[in-house]
C-alpha positions as a Python dict, from the first residue, in 0.01 Angstrom:
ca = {
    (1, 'X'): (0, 0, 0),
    (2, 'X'): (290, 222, 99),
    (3, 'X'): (473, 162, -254),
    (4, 'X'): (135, 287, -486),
    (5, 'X'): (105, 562, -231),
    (6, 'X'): (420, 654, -359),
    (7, 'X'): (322, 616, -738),
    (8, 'X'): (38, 823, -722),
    (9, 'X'): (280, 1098, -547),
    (10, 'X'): (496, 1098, -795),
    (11, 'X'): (172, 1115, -1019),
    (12, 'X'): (129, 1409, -890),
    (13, 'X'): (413, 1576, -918),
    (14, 'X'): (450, 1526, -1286),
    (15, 'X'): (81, 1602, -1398),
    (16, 'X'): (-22, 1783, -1670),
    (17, 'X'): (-385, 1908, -1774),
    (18, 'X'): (-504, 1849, -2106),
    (19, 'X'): (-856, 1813, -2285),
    (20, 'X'): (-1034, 1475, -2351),
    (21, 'X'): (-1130, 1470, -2715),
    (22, 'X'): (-1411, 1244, -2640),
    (23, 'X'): (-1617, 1465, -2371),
    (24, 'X'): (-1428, 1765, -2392),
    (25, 'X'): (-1382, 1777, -2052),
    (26, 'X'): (-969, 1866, -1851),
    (27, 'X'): (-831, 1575, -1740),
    (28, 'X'): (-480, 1492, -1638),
    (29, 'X'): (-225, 1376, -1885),
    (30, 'X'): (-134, 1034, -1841),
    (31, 'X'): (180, 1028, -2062),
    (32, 'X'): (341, 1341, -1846),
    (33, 'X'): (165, 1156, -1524),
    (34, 'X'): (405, 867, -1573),
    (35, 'X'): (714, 994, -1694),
    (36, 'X'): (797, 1070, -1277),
    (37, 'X'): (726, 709, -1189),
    (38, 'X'): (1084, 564, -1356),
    (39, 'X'): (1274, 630, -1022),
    (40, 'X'): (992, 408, -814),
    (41, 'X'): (1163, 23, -888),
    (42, 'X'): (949, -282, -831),
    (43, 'X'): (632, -90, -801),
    (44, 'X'): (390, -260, -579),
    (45, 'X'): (-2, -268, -805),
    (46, 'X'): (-237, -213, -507),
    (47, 'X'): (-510, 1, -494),
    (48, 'X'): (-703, 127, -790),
    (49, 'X'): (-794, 456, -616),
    (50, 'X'): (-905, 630, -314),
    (51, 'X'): (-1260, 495, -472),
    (52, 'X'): (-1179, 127, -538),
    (53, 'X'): (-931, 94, -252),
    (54, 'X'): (-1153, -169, -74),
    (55, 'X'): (-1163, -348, -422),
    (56, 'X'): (-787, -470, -487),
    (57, 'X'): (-805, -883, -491),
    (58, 'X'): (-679, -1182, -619),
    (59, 'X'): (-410, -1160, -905),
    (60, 'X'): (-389, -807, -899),
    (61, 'X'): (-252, -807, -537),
    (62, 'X'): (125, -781, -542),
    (63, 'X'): (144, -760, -889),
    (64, 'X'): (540, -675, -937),
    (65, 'X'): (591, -409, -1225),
    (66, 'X'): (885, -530, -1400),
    (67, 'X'): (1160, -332, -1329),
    (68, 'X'): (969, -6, -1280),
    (69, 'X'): (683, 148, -1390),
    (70, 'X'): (794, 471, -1638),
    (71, 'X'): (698, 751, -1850),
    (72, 'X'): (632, 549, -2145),
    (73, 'X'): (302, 374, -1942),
    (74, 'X'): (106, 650, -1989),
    (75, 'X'): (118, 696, -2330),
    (76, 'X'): (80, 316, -2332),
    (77, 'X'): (-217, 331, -2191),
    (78, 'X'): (-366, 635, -2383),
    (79, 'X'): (-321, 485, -2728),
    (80, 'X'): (-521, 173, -2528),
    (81, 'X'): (-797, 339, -2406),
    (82, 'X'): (-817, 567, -2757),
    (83, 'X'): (-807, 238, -2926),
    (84, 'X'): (-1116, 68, -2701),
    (85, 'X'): (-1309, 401, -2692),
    (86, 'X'): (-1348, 339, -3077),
    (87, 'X'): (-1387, 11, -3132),
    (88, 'X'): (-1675, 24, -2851),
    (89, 'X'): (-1863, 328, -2972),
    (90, 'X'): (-2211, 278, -2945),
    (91, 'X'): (-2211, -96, -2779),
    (92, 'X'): (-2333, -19, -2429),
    (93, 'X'): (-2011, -77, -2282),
    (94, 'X'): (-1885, 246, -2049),
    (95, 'X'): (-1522, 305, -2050),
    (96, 'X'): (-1352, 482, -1793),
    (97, 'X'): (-1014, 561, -1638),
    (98, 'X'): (-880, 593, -1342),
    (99, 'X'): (-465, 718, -1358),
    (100, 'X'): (-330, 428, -1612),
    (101, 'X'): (-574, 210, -1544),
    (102, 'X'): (-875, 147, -1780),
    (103, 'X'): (-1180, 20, -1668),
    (104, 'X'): (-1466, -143, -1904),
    (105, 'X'): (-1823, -209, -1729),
    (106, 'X'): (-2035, -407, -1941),
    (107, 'X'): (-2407, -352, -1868),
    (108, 'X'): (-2562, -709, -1754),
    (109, 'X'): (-2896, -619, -1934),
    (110, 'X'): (-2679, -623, -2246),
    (111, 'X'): (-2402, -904, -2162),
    (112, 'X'): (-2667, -1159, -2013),
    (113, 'X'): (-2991, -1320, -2010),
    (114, 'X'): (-3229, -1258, -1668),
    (115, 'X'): (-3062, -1466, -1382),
    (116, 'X'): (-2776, -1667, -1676),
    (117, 'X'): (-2461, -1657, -1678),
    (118, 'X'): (-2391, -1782, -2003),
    (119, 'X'): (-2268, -1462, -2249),
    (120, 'X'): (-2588, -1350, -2497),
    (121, 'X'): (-2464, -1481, -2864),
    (122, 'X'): (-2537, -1127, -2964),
    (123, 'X'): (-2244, -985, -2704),
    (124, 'X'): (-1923, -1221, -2893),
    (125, 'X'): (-1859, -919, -3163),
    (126, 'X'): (-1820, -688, -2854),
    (127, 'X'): (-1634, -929, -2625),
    (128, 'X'): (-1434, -1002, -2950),
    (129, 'X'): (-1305, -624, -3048),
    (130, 'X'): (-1230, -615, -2696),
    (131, 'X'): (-986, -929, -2724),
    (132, 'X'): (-815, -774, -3025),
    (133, 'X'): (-742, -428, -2853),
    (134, 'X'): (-592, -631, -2533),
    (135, 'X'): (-410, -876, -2719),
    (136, 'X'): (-236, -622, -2905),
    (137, 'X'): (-127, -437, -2582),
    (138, 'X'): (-52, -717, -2353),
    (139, 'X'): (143, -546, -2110),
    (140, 'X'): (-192, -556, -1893),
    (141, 'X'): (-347, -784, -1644),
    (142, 'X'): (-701, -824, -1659),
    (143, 'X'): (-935, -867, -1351),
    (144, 'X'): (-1261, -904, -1497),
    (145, 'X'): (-1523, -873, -1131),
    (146, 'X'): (-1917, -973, -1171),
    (147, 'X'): (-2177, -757, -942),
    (148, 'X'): (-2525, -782, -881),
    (149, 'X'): (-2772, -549, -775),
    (150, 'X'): (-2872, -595, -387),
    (151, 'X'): (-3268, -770, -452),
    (152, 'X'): (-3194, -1165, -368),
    (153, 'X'): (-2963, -1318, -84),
    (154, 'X'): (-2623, -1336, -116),
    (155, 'X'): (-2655, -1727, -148),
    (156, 'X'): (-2804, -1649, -512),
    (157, 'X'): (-2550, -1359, -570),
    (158, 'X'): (-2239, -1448, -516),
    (159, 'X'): (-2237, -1729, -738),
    (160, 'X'): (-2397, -1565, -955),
    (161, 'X'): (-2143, -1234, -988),
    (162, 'X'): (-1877, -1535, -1057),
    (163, 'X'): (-2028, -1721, -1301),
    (164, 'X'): (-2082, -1441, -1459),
    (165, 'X'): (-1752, -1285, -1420),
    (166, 'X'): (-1558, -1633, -1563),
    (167, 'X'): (-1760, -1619, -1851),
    (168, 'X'): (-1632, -1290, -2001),
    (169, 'X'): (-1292, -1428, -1831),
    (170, 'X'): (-1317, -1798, -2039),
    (171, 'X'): (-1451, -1634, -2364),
    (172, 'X'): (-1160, -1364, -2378),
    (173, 'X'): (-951, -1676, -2298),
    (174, 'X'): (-1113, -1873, -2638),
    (175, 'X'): (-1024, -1540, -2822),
    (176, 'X'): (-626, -1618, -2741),
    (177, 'X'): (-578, -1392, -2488),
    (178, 'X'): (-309, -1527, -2217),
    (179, 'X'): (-493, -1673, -1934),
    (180, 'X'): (-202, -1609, -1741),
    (181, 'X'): (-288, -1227, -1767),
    (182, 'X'): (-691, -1300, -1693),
    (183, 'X'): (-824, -1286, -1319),
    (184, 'X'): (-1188, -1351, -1230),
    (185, 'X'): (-1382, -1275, -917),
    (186, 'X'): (-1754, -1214, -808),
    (187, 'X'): (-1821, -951, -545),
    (188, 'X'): (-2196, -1011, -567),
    (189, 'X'): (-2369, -691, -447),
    (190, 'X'): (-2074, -538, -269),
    (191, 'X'): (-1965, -283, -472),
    (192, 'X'): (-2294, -130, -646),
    (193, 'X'): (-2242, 229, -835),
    (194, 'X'): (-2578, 330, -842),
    (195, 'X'): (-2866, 292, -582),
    (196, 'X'): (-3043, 22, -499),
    (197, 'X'): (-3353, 187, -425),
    (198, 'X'): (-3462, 296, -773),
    (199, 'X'): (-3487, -10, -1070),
    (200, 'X'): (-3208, 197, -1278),
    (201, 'X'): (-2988, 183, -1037),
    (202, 'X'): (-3024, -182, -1010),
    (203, 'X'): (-2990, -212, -1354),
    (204, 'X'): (-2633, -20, -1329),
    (205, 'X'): (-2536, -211, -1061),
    (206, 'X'): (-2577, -578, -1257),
    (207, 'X'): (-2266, -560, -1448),
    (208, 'X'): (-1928, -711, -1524),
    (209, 'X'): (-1627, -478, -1521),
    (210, 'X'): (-1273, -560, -1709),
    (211, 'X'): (-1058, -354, -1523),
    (212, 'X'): (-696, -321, -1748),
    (213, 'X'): (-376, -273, -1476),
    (214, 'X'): (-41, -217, -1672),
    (215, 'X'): (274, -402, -1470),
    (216, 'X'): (549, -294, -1676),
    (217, 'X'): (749, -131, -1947),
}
């Protein structure tokens, strides 16, 4: 925890404000944001951000950058994020980023049937565009995480979240991408981003997120 404290410090120190020419909106440069981060050697990957914190698990968890993470991650990561922003355009699927690292959330209304876990035969083209963009830049690991809304016990969700969660995990997998870079968990209805109290909300909160961590030059 101590070592990505020290990342996003030297994050920090080295950012730069430019404008995203998909919403038009300041954001900070990634490719300046990283070029401080060469001197930090054998970078611990921990948490995500102050906002997923409580979310770091599994494979992603002592992830060792190799070497060091530098300035050359950032743009790494911009060209993959420009790259999935178009191939996704108009599919449903949000993408967002947080420092360098790219998240995907994949609506469930869109990715599965009611209460299935099995992948809608309509969702492949998606899933595959998204295997092409993260086989080409396969200096990522992948946790893809399931979520449900909060309506049913946790008996029913949990399994559920998973099941969903290694299905997007086992199809990228069939589309040659290194299972060795692929992590899957289910956090059920831990995590939601929207309220439960309203039936949109629940319908944000039934999702599968790919969530792209780079671990070294």
């Amino acid at each position: 925890m101590k070592a990505w404290i020290v990342i996003l410090a030297a994050l920090g120190l080295v950012a730069c404000t430019t404008t995203d020419p998909y919403t038009g909106e300041q954001r900070t440069s990634r490719t300046a944001a990283g070029a401080g981060i060469g001197a930090v050697a054998g970078a611990v990957i921990g948490a995500a951000s102050a906002s997923r914190s409580d979310r770091r698990r599994g494979a992603v968890t002592g992830a060792i950058a190799g070497g060091a993470i530098g300035g050359g991650v950032g743009a790494y990561m911009d060209r993959q994020e420009r790259k999935l922003r178009e191939q996704l355009q108009g599919t449903g699927v949000q993408v967002q980023r947080e420092g360098d690292i790219i998240y995907l959330i994949m609506p469930g209304n869109i990715t599965f049937d009611v209460n299935s876990h099995h992948v809608r035969s309509e969702f492949f083209e998606v899933l595959n565009s998204v295997a092409l963009v993260v086989q080409e830049f396969d200096k990522t690991v992948i946790e893809v995480s399931g979520h449900t809304d909060s309506t049913g016990s946790d008996a029913i969700n949990n399994p559920l979240s998973e099941r969903r969660a290694s299905s997007v995990g086992d199809y990228l997998i069939s589309q040659r991408v290194s299972r060795d870079r692929i992590h899957t968990v289910g956090y059920g209805s831990r995590y939601p981003i929207a309220s439960n109290a309203t039936a949109e909300g629940r319908e944000a909160n039934r999702r599968v997120e790919l969530e792209l961590i780079p671990v070294g030059d």
